[in-house]
N, C-alpha and C positions, 0 to 999 in steps of 0.2 A: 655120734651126733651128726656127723657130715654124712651119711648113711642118711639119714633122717633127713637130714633138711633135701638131700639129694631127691629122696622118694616124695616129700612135698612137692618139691617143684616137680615133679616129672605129673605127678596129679593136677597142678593147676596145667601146666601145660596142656595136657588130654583131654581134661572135660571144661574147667572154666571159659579160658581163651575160645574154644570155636564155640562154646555155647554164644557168648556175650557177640562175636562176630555175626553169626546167624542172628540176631537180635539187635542188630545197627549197634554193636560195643555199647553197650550200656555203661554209664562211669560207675550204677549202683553196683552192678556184679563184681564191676572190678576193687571197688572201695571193700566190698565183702571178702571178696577172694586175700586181698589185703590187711585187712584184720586179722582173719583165721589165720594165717600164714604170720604175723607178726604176734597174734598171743601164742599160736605153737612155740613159737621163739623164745619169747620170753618167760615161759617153764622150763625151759630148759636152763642148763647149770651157765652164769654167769662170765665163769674164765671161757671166754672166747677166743678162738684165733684170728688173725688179719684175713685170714683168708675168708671167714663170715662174712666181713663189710664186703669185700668184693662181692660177697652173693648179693649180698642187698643192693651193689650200685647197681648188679644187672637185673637184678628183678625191677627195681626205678624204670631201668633204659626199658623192660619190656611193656611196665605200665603205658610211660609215655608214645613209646609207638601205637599203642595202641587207641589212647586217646586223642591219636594226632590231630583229627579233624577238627573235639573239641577243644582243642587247645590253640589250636589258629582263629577260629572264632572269639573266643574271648582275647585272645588282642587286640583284633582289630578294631572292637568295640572300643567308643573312643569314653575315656576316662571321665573327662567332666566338659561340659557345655560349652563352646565359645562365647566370648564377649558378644559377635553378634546374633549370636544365635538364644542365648539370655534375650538381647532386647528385642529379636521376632517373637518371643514366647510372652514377653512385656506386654508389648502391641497387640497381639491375639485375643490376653488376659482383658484387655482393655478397650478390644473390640465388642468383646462378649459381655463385657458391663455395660455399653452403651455409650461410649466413647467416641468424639468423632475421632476415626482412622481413618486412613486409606486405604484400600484395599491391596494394591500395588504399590511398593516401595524398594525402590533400589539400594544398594549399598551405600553408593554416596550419600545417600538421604539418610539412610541408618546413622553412621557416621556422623552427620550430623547433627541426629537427634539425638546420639550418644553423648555427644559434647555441649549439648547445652548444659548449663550450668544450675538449673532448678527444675521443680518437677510444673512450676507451671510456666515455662518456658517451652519444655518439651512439649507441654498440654496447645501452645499456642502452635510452637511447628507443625502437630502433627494438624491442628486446625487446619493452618493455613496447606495440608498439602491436600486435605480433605476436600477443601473447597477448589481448589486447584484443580484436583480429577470429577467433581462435582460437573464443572465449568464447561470441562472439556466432552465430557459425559452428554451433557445438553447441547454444546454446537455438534455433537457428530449424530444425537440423534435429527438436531432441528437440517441440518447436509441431509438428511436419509430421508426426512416426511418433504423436503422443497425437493430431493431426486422422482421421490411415486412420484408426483404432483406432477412435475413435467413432464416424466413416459407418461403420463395418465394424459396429457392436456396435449399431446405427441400423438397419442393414439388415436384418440380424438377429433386431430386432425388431420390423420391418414385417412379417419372411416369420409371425410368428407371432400369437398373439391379444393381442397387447399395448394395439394401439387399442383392443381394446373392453375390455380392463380400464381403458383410463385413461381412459376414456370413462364408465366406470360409478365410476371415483373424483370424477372430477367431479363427475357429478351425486351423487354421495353424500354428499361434501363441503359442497353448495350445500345437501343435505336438511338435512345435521347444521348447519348455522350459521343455517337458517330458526327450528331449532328449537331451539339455544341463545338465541339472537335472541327467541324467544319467552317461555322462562324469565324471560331476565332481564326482559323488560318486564313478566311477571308479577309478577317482587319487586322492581318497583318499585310496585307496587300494594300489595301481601300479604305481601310477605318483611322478613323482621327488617334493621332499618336496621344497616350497620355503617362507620365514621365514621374517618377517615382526617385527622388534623392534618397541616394544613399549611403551618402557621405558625412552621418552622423553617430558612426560609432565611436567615437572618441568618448561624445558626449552625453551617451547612457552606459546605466550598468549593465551588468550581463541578464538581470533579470527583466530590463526595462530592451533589451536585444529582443531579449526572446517575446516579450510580448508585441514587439514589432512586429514580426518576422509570423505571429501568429494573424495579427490584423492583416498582415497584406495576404496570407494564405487563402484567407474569408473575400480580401479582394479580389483575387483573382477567380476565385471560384464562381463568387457573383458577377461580376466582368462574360465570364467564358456561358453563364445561362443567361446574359441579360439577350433580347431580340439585337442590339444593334452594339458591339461591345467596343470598347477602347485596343488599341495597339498599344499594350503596354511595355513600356523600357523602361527598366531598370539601370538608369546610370551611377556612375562615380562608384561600381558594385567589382571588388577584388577577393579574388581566388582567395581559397583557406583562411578566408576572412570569419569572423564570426558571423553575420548576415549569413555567410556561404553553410559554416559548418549547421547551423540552425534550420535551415530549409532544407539540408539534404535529411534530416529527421524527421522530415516533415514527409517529403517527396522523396524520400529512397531514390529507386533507380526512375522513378518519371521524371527527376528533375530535369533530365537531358531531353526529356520530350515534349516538356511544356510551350506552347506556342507563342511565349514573349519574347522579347531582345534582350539578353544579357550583355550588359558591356560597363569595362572601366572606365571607358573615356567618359566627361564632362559633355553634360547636354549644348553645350555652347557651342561643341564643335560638329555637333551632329545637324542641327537647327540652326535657324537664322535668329538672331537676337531679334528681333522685329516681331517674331511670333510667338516667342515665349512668355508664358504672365505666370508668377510667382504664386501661389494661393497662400496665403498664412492671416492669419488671426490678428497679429500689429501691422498689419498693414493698413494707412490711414485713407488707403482707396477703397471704394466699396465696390464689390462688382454688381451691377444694375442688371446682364443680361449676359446669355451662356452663348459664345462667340463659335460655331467649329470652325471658323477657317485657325482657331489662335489654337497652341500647344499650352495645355497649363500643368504645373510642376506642383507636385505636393514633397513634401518634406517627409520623410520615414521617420518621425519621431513622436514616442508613444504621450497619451495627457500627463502622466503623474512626472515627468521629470520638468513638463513647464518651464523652459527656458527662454524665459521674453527677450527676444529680437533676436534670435540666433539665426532665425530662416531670414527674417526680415536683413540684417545685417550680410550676409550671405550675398542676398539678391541683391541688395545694394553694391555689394564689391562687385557681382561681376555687370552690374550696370540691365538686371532686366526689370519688366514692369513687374508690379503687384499689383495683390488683390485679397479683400476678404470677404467673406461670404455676409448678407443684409441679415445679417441676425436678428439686429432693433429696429431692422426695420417691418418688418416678419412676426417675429416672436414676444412675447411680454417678460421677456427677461426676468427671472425672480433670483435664483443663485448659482453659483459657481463658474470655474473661467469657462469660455467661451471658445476652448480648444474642442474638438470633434475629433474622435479615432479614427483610423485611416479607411475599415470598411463602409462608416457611415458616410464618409468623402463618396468613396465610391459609389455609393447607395444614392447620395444627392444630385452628382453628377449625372450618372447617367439618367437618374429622373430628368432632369433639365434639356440631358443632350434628346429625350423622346419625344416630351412632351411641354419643353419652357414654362412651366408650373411652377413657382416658388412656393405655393403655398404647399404641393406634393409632395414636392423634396425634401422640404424641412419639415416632415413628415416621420423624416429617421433621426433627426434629434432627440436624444434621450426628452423622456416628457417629466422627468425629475428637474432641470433645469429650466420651463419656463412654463407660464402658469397660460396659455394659451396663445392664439394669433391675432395678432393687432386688428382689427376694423377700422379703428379711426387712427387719425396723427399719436403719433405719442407723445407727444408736449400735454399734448389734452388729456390723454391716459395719466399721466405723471401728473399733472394738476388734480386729479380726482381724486387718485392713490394717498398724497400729501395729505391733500383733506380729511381724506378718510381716517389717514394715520392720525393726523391734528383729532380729529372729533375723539378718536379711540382715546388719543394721548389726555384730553379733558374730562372724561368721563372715568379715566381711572385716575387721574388727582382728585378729581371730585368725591372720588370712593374712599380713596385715602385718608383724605381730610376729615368724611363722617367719621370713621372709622379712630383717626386719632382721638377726634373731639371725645366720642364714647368713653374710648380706655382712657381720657384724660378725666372726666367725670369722677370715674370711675373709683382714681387712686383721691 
């Protein structure tokens, strides 16, 4: 018998094995070769020696070598599904019925539509990520048709004379600001000084700072292109202040270039008290007529914090004159206070200091506060208005009263 099996194996060795080689090992030939060799076997007589199973482990060890390649393949093949690879097969299934999906979805999102707790929960996440990439899908196509549109509208304006208009704004530009530029350094020599307090941050918030800080921006700007501009200082104004840190936001590095007087000191000490006049709104003086030989002082403080008498009180301690502007006597006053933002001061002023026009200047008063310019006295205006309002007022009790009688009938 060992004879036998000896000459078996020496036959599959010889022809099986390099056949099956030559033919990328096929696992059928070798399953064959396997059979034949295991029914020879088992014709044969029963009482076997230990030393058979030894044949058989090594004929095993030679099957296995030789299906080595397929035998590392089927490992590595993985067993069963992951969780999240179940729910991308989910979402696929659910794509392909007409479901809204998304097309992209991340793990974490996975994960989270793993974990909702119903199927029309899930139905709503995946909604809402639907619409989500939907959204985004439309601002990047609407970015890409407003990009052609400007290379288009770009080109456009290459094929025509556009360079050399912007080319001659430029330099137009650089002219007009050499020559504002020069103005104002003129009146800082020769122009009538006009004085900006600045010693009211206590008494705004930071948001009422900053729109300060924006009006006087606007002032200065219009100041520096008006024909004949103010010398403006900036007194009672300290370093690393808020006033300070807000206009350097404003002005980066021009701030150190701009052509006004920055100073802490009090206008009282720079000026003669004799020529300084307060401007503020309670002030019970009216001013009739714009004076240059006189210094006037506006107060940095924005409308909406409305602090009645805080300038007037002010001017009062340190003993100079005041002034406010003929509003009633100018304008037909219909609502709200009678405070002005700091560039339409600017805007009045220098109208006044060109041209002594009242009617001009208040010109820059918001036109939502008064319903036009006086022509006659206003006593006389206010006498008509009354009237008017009286007639209005009888004509709708009159209305009323038909009106009650009616539904009085009625019941």
């Amino acid at each position: 018998m060992q004879s036998a099996n000896m000459l078996l194996r020496k036959i599959v060795r010889s022809s099986v094995i390099p056949f099956a080689a030559q033919h990328g090992m096929k696992k059928d030939l070798f399953l064959l070769s396997r059979t034949l060799s295991l029914s020879l076997y088992l014709k044969q007589d029963k009482s076997c020696e230990p030393s058979e199973k030894l044949d058989l482990d090594a004929w095993k060890k030679v099957m296995k070598s030789g299906l080595h390649e397929e035998v590392s393949e089927t490992v590595l093949e993985p067993k069963e599904l992951s969780s999240l690879a179940a729910a991308r097969d989910t979402l696929e299934m659910w794509r392909l019925a007409g479901k809204l999906v998304p097309e992209n979805i991340s793990e974490e999102q996975l994960k989270t539509f793993m974990e909702c707790p119903s199927k029309s929960a899930k139905k709503k996440y995946l909604k809402y990520l639907y619409l989500k990439e939907l959204y985004k899908k439309n601002d990047k196509r609407r970015m890409e048709e407003r990009r052609e549109r400007r290379l288009e509208a770009q080109d456009q304006a290459s094929n025509t004379d556009e360079t050399k208009k912007s080319s001659f704004m430029c330099l137009w530009s650089r002219t007009m600001d050499k020559a504002y530029n020069w103005r104002a350094a003129q009146s800082m020599i020769f122009g009538q000084p006009l004085v900006f307090d600045m010693s009211y941050e206590k008494d705004m918030s930071v948001r009422e700072v900053a729109n300060t800080v924006r009006q006087l921006v606007l002032s200065e700007s219009c100041n520096r292109r008006s024909v004949d501009p103010f010398h403006i200082h900036f007194c009672n104004f300290k370093d690393d202040s808020l006033y300070h840190r807000e206009f350097i936001k404003y002005y980066r590095e021009a701030w150190g270039k701009l052509l006004i007087t920055v100073t802490d000191q009090c206008y009282t000490e720079i000026f003669p008290k004799d020529k300084l006049i307060y401007l503020t709104a309670d002030s019970p003086k009216v001013m009739k007529t714009f004076d240059h030989d006189k210094i006037y002082i506006v107060g940095s403080m924005v409308d909406k914090s409305i602090k009645t008498g805080v300038s007037l009180a002010r001017a009062k301690r340190l003993g100079l004159e005041t002034a406010a502007l003929p509003l009633e006597k100018y304008l037909l006053w219909s609502t709200g206070a009678k405070n002005l933002t700091l560039d339409q001061m600017m805007h009045i002023l220098l109208t006044l200091k060109d041209t002594a026009d009242w009617r001009k200047a208040l010109e820059f008063v918001p036109k939502r506060k008064y319903c036009g310019f006086v022509n006659t006295p206003v006593k006389e205006l206010k006498k008509t208005l009354d009237l008017i309002n009286t007639l209005k007022r009888g004509k709708r009790q009159e209305e009323e009263e038909k009106q009650f009688t009616k539904n009085y009938h009625k019941k």
